[in-house]
N, C-alpha and C positions, 0 to 999 in steps of 0.2 A: 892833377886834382880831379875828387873824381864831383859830380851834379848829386845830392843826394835825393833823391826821390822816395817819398812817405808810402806804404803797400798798405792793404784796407787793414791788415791784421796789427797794423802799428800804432793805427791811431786811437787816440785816448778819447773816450766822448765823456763827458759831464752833463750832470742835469741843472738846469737856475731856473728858478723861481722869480719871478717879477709882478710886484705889486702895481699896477696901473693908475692908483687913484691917485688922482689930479693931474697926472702927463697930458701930455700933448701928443696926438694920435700920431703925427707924420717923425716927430723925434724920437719915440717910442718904438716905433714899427721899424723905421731906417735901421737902428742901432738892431732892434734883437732880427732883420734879416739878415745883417754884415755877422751876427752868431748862428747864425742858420746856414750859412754859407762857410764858416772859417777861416774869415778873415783878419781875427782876433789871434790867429796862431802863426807862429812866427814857420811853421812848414806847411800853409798856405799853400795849395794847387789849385788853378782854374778848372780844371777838367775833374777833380775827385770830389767827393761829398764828404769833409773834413769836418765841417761842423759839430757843434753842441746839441742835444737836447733844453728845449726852451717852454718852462708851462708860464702863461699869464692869466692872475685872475684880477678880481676886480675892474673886465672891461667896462664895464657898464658906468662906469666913473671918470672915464677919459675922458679929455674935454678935446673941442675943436676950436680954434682959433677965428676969428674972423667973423661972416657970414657965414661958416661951411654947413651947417645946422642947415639953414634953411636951403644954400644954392646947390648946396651937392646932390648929387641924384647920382645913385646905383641902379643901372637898367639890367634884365634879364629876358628872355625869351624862352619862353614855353616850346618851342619848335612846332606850333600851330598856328595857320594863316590869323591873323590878327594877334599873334601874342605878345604882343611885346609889353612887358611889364615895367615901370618906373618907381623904384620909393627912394624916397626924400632922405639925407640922413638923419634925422630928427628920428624918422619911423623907423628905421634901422636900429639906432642904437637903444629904444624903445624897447622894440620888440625882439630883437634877435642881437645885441653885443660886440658879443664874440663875434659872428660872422660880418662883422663892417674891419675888424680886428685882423679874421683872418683875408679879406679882402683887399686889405692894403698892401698887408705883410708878402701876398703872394703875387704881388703885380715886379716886387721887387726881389724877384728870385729870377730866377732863367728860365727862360719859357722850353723846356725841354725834358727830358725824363730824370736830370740831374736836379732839374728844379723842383720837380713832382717828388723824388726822396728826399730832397731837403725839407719838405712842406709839409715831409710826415713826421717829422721830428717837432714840430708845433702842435700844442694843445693849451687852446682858449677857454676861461671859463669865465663867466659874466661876475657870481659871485668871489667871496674866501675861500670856498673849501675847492680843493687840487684831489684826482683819485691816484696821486704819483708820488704819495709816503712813503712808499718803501723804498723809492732810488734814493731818496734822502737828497731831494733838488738842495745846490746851496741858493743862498738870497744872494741876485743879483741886482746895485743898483744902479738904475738909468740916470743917467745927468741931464736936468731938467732943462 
């Protein structure tokens, strides 16, 4: 017998749509990276980028569980003496959404150039409206 191995020109990609309002960030973000990786497909390869196309809108309506609102802090650095920046997630999902969204989502990819292609198949949008009408994403949904 022979090992079947999947080549880039075989694999089928699809687009899903996922409405966020009311999910829970970290159930949310788990599930559609294990779709961003291709873990969902039963010729699954560690080494290849197998994965789906994934738009989510309505970030702005995730909730956090907990304390995380106020204990979570996202830090960043200017790359100048004194930069080092702090916001809260309250200010995050505030002001900018999507980017606490795709923040999670990419912690949980592989930190490598396989994980940087998988991370381009993501696109967050705070609101309803998606600019990815024409792939005709289907509606994907998450189990809450």
């Amino acid at each position: 017998m022979k090992t079947y191995m999947p080549s880039a020109k075989n694999i089928e990609r699809k687009w899903y749509v996922v409405d966020a309002t009311g999910l829970t960030m970290g159930r949310l973000t788990s599930q559609v990276a294990s779709i961003l990786r291709g873990k969902n497909k039963p010729e699954f390869t560690p080494f290849m980028d197998m994965g789906d196309y994934v738009i989510i809108v309505n970030a702005s309506k995730i909730k956090f569980t907990g304390k995380k609102l106020e204990q979570k802090v996202y830090t960043t650095h200017t790359g100048q003496p004194g930069g080092h920046r702090e916001t809260s997630a309250r200010d995050m999902m505030a002001k900018h959404p999507e980017l606490a969204v795709k923040h999670a989502i990419k912690g949980m990819l592989p930190k490598n150039a396989l994980g940087r292609q998988m991370f381009s198949k993501l696109h967050v949008y705070a609101g309803p409206e998606h600019e990815q009408q024409a792939q005709k994403p289907e509606v994907l949904v998450i189990k809450a």
